[in-house]
C-alpha positions, 0 to 999 in steps of 0.5 A, a space after each residue: 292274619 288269620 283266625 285259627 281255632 276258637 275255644 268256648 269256656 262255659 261255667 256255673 257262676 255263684 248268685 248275687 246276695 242282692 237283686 231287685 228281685 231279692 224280697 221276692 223269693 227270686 233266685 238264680 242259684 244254681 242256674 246262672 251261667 257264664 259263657 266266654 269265647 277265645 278267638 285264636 289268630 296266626 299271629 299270636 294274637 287272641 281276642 277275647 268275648 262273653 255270650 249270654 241269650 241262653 249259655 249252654 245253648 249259646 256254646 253249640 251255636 258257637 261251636 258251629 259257627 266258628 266253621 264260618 270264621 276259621 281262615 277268615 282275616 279277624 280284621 274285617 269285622 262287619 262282613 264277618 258279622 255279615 257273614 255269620 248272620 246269613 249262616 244262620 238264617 237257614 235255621 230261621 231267625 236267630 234269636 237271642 241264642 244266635 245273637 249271643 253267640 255273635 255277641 261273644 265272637 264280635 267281642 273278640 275281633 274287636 279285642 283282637 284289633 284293638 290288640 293290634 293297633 294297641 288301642 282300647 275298644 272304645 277308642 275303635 268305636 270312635 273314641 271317649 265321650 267320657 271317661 267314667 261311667 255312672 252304674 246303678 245297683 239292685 236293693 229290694 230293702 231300705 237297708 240294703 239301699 242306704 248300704 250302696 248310697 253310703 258306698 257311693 252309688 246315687 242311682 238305684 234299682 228295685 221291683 219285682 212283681 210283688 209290691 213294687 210301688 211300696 219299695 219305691 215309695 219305702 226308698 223315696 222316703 229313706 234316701 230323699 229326692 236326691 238319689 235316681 231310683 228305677 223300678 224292675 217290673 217285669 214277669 213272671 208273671 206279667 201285668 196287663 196294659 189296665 194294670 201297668 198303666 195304673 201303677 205307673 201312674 202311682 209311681 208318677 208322684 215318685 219320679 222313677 228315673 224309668 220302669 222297666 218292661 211294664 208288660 211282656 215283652 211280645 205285647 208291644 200294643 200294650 206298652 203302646 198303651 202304657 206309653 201313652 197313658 203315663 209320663 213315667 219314663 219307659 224302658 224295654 229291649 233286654 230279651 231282644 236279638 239285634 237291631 232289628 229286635 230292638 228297631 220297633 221300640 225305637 222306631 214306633 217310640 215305646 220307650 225312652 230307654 233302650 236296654 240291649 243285652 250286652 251279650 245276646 245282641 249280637 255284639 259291639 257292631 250291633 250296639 253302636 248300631 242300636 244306639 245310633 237309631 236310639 240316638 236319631 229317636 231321642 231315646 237314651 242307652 242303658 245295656 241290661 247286665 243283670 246276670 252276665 259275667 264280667 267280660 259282657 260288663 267290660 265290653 258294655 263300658 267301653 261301648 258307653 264310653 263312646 256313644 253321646 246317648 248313654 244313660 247308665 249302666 247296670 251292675 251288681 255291687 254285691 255280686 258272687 266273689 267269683 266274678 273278681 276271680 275270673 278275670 286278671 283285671 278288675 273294673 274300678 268303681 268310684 262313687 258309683 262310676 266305674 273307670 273306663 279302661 285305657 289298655 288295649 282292647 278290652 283290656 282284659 284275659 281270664 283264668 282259665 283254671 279258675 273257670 275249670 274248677 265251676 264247670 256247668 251243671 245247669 242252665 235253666 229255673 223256675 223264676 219264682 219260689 212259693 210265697 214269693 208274692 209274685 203270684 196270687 196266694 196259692 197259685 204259685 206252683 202253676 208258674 204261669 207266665 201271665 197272671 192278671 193282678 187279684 186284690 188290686 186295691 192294695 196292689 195299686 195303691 200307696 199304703 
């Protein structure tokens, strides 16, 4: 068998009603794409994949690489991968551009094979440690809290940079002790190490399930701090490429959770290497989904049906009703586990005419609106990436 042509499909996707960022004034409309890979074979066989790391950009580095696996045997996934990270390097290191380009073309072989063999990808990547996965979803108010709680979910995340302490308390107090809460911090604009450590003490009476990205993700001296200064649990690696981008927070113990994207780092072969250091560190596995399109979803719950370190999944409950029109077949979701899938492969084909019908406008936003809150009052149209807190007594303190 060999691979034939690889065709991209690259369309705008609607914005979630609700994210952690909601309250903030943080938007991803108009600006969140969705990009999908096909992998053709002689055979008749067709793989299928999800690149995220920056989508528009994403399709080029696709585009180019699949002069690397046209003629290639689809079967041979590691020295494939091997093979398009070299053809990289001349460019520099690859970033979460590379890697998601990569991630989606990975995707695929494995979807081919498991096509092949007519077996689903998890049962490749060394069959089920379980057969349901539990996923947590975003609420920036109470009310839209108790509305996933009476839907079935028991762990929630909120955040954002203005007044996280108060949603988690707000929700510590609405829902009891029975409900896993997470807090979303991460910029713009970010918190210095004083900052972080400060809040995360507050939050320490709380007991989030972990706090995610405290400080910026290039400040790994700062995480260090925070990390040695509180006993919240930590979690990072969203913006990272690969293993290698994630091998520091692994290695040097900056967090208890690692969070790899699932469409820009650089695909299942990567993953199940991430989460393989993570797991001989004692550190546990929940992929960022965040914004991705539902194929990156499908393939994060096969890869956490067979690692022994996943911790949870992230998913948007109330997402754009597009998403369920993308694909021929829809993730089943039960008291907040989704089902893992048994057909072969990923289990899963697209509608093409659909996707036609969204095609991409742009790809790129300030994160933050004016009044927001994230920002110090009147500073928000500098949208700055790093901003220290002012008012800090009210900022750090529980009312």
């Amino acid at each position: 068998m060999r691979i034939t042509e690889i065709k991209t499909f690259l369309m705008q996707a609607g914005s979630p009603t609700e994210t952690a960022w909601s309250a903030s004034g943080i938007s991803s409309a108009g600006a969140r794409n969705w990009l999908f890979v096909k992998v053709y074979t002689d055979a008749g066989v067709t793989g299928l994949g999800e690149c995220s790391g920056w989508p528009r950009v994403a399709e080029a580095a696709v585009n180019d690489l699949a002069h690397v696996l046209i003629g290639q045997d689809p079967a041979h996934i590691e020295r494939l991968w091997q093979h398009m990270h070299s053809a990289l390097m001349g460019h520099g290191q690859s970033g979460v551009v590379g890697h998601g380009a990569m991630a989606g073309l990975d995707m695929a072989l494995w979807d081919i094979k498991g096509k092949v063999l007519d077996t689903p990808v998890w049962n490749l990547l060394g069959g089920k440690v379980r057969g349901r996965i539990r996923a947590y979803s975003h609420a920036s108010t109470v009310d839209n809290a108790r509305s996933l709680v009476a839907r079935g979910y028991t762990a929630i995340k909120t955040g954002g940079v203005a007044d996280p302490l108060g949603k988690l308390a707000d929700l510590r107090a609405a829902l009891g002790d029975d409900i896993d809460l997470m807090v979303d911090l991460h910029g713009p604009p970010w918190l210095n190490a004083a900052d972080a450590i400060a809040l995360c003490r507050e939050m320490e009476a709380l007991h989030p399930l972990f706090v995610e990205e405290p400080v910026a993700p290039e400040a790994l001296d700062a995480l260090r701090r925070v990390r040695d200064a509180t006993s919240v649990p930590l979690a990072a690696g969203e913006r990272l490429a690969g293993l290698y981008g994630a091998r520091t927070l692994i290695t040097q113990g900056l967090v208890d959770i690692i969070q790899p994207d699932t469409g820009r780092a650089g695909g299942l072969t990567q993953l199940k290497k991430i989460a393989a250091l993570a797991e001989a560190h004692f550190i546990d596995v929940a992929p960022h989904a965040g914004t991705l399109g539902p194929v990156a979803e499908f393939a994060a719950v096969h890869f956490l049906a067979a690692i022994p370190n996943a911790l949870i999944l992230e998913r948007f409950e109330d997402d754009w009703a597009g998403k369920h029109a993308v694909l021929t077949h829809a993730l089943e979701c039960v008291d907040g586990h989704l089902t893992v899938p048994d057909r072969p492969g990923l289990g899963i084909d697209i509608d093409e005419a659909f996707i036609a019908q969204h095609p991409s406008t742009r790809n790129c936003r300030l994160p933050i609106t004016d009044g927001g809150g994230a920002y110090a009052p009147g500073t928000e149209s500098e949208a700055v990436y790093f901003q220290a807190r002012r008012g800090r007594h009210h900022y750090l303190k529980r009312s």
